[in-house]
N, C-alpha and C positions, 0 to 999 in steps of 0.2 A: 739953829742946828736941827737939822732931821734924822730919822729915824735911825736911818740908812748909816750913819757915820759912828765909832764907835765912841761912848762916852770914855772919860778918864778914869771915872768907879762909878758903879751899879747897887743898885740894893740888893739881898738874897731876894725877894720876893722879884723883883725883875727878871732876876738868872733865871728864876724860876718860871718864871714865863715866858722868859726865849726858850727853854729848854724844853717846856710844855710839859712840867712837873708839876706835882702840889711839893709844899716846902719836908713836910714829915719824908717821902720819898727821898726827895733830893739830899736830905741830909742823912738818911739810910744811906745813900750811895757815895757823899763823905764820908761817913764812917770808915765802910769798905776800901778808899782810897780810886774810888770810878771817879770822882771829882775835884778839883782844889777846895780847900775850905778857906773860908771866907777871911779878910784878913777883917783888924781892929782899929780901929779909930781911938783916940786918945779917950773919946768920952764912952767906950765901950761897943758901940757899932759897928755891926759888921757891915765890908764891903768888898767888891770884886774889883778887882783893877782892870783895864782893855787885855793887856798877858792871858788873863785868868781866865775872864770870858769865854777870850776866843779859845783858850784849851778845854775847856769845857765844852763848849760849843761843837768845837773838832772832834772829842771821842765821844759827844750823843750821837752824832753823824758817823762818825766810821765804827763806831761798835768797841772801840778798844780805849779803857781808860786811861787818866793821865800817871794810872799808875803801871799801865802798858800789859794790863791784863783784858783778855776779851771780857765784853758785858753785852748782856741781851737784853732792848727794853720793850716793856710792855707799851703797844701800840694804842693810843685808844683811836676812838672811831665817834663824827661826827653822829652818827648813825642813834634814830630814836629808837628804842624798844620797839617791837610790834605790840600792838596795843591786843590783849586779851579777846577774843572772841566771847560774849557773854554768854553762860550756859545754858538750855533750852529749858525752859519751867516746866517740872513735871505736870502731867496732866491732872493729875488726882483733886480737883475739888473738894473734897469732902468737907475738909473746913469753910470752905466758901461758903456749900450748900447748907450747912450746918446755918450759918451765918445768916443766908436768906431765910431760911424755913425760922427765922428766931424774931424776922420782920415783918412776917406774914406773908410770904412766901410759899408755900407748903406745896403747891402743888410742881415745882421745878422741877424739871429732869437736867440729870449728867450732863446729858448731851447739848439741854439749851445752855449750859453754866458755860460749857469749854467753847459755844460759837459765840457767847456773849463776850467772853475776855479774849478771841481771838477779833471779833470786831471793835472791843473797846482800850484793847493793846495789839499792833499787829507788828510791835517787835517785841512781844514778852513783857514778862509784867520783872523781868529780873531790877532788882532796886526799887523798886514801888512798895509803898504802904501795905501790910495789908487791908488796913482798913481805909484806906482808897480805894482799892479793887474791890473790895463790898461794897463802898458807897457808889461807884462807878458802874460798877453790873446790876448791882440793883435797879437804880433809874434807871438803866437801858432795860431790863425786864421790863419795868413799868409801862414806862413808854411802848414796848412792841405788845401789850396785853398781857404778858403772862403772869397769872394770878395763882 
């Protein structure tokens, strides 16, 4: 049997998924009478019959419940979030240099601290350590002489 053909009864969580609901939703919309509710199985289970489905089916698709009242659904969308742009590290050092000058460092300027973490982060130091970026800039001091 394929997909395509309709079964004799369904789970709710199947309706729920031709329907492209979560189950809390769908049964809001039971409530309301926008949908059939589910019948019962002797041993307490609920289930849809092919009848039910497909009335179901028919007023997600045309907008008008099976209790012949209009209903408007929320559409969702494949679509991912745009991912945050990260925000631009301010320039202010002073902690940094605080940091070098504690290493022996003493004699740094501003201006070498901000080209050292633009050449040893050149997409920002956002989510970094900070004491990675002391350990990070320091060696690069080193390494280029500045004592």
């Amino acid at each position: 049997m394929n997909d395509n053909q309709p079964k004799a009864a369904i789970t709710v969580s199947r309706q729920c998924l031709l329907l492209g609901m979560s189950r809390s939703q769908f049964y809001w919309h039971v409530k309301r009478g926008t949908f059939h509710a589910p019948l019962r199985l002797t041993n307490g289970r609920p289930y849809f019959n092919a009848s039910q489905v497909e009335d179901n089916l028919k007023a997600r698709e045309l907008g008008i419940g099976v209790n012949g009242e209009y209903v408007l659904f929320y559409e969702r969308t494949d679509e991912a979030p745009k991912p945050r742009e990260p925000q631009p590290q301010k320039s202010d050092h002073s902690e940094l240099i605080d940091g070098l000058h504690a290493l022996g460092l003493t004699s740094v300027t501003a201006k070498q601290v901000a080209e050292a973490v633009t050449v040893c982060y050149p997409k920002g130091t956002c989510n970094v350590d900070e004491n990675d970026i002391l350990r990070t800039v320091f060696r690069h001091l080193k390494r280029a002489g500045v004592g």
